[in-house]
Structure formats: C-alpha cells, structure tokens
C-alpha positions in Angstrom: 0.0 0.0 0.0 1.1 3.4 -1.0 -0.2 6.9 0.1 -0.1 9.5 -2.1 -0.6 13.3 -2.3 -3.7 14.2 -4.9 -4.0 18.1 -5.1 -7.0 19.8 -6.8 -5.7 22.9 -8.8 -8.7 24.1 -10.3 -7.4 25.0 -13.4 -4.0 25.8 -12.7 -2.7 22.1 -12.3 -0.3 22.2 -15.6 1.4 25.0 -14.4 2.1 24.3 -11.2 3.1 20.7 -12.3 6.0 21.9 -14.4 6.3 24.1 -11.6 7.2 21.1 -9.8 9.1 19.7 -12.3 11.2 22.6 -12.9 12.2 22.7 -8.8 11.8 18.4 -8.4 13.0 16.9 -11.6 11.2 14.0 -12.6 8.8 12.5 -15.2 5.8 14.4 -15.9 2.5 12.7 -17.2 -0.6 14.6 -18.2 -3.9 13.2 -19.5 -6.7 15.9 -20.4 -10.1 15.1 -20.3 -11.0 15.7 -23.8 -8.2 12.4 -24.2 -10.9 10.2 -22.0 -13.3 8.4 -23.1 -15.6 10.3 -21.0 -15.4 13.8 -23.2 -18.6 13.7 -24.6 -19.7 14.4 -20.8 -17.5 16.6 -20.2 -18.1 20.2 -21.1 -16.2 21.1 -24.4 -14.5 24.2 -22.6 -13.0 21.6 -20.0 -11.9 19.2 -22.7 -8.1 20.5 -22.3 -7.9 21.1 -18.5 -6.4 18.4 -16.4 -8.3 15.2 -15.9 -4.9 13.6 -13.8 -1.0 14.0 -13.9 1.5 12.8 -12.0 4.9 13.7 -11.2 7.4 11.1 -10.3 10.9 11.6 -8.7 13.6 9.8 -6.5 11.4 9.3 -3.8 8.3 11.3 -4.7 4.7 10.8 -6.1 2.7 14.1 -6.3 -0.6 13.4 -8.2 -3.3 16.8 -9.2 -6.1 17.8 -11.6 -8.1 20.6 -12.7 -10.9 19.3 -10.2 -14.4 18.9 -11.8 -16.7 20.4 -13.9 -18.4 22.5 -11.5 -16.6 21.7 -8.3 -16.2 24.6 -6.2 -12.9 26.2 -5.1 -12.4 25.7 -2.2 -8.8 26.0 -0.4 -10.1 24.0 2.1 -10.6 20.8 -0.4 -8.1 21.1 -2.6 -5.9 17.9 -1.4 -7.0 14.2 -1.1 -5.0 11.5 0.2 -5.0 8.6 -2.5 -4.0 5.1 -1.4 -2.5 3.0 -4.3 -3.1 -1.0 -3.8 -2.6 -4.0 -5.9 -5.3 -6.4 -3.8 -8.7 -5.8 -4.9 -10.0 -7.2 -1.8 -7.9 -5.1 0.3 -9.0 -1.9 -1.8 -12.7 -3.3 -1.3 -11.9 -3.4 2.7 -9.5 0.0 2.9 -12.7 1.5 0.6 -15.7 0.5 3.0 -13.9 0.8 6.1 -12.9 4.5 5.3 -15.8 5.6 3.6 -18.0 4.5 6.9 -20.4 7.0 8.3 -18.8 9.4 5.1 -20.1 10.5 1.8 -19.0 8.1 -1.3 -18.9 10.2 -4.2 -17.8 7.5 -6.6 -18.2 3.9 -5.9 -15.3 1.8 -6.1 -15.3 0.2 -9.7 -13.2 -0.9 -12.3 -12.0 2.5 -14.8 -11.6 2.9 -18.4 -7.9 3.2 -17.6 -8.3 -1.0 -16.2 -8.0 -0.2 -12.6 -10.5 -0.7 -9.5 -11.1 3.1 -8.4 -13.3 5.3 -6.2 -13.5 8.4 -4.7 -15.1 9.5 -0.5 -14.9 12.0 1.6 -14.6 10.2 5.4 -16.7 11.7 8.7 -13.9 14.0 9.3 -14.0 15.8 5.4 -11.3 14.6 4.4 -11.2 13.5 0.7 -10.0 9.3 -0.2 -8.9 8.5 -3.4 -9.0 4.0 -3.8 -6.9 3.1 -6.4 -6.2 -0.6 -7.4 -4.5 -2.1 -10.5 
C-alpha cells in the first residue's frame, strides 16, 4: 500500500506541475479530459484542462487535476489522500472501512484506464482516493 498526495488545482494544475518539475526533476504525465473516453460528458470548454498528472521523482509521487466540472474552489478541499493497492480485496476493505459514516462520491469500480477506483470524503472531510491495478 502506498499513500499519495492528490491536489486539486482548479485550473491551474499544468502549471504548477511543471512548476514542480522545474524545482523536483522527474517525469511528468498529463492526461486531459478531452483524451478520456468520457469527453462527450464533459463540457467542451474543460476538454483541455487536467483530468490527472502525475509527477514522479527519487522518492516522490505528487498526483493533481483541474478538479471537476463544476466543483467549487475551495482552499479548504483542494488535497485528497490517495491510497494506491494491488489487492482488490484489500482496496474493497480500505474502501468500506474509510468511507464509513462518510459521503462516497464514486463507488469503487473498475475504470476505463483498467484499474478498480473510487472516490469519498470520510466523517472527518477529508477527501479518499482507492486506487487498485
């Protein structure tokens, strides 16, 4: 199991990724969400903001995206701890015990990109990313 950084940069996520980069090093990796097979639901002026990048480094895993259509700005909610696993029966566990007395805002199921995903915020607001593949 891995824990990760996931930061929501509502619309500023590309450039404070290279940001990143420039100060980090590492490999930078940036899908939009016109790229998705999602981006007929996705409003055409969002289709080249940030669906997910990550940046990866000796010893480092930063993860962000534009947030969602619609999603408010909030500074308060613009980080969410995602948990990287290669058991789905583990992710099913991690996923149900967290999400407990929460608010599951996408149920954890397989993803276009192959993997087993979903998305809660826990009784204390904080914001879960489950990631298996």
């Amino acid at each position: 199991m891995q824990i990760s950084a996931y930061l929501f940069l509502y619309g500023r996520a590309e450039e404070a990724m290279k940001f990143y980069q420039a100060g980090l090093g590492g490999e930078l990796e940036i899908s939009r969400n016109g790229e998705s097979p999602m981006a007929a639901d996705v409003p055409k002026e969002w289709h080249d903001k940030v669906m997910h990048s990550t940046l990866k480094g000796d010893g480092f895993d930063i993860m962000a995206s534009d947030g969602r259509p619609g999603s408010p700005q909030e500074k308060e909610s613009n980080i969410a701890l995602a948990i990287g696993l290669s058991d789905e029966a583990k992710a099913h566990d991690v996923f149900n015990k967290l999400s407990a007395g929460g608010n599951v805002t996408m149920p954890l199921e397989k993803q276009f990109w192959g993997a087993l995903f979903g998305q809660f915020t826990d009784k204390f607001g904080i914001d879960w990313m489950i990631n298996c593949g």
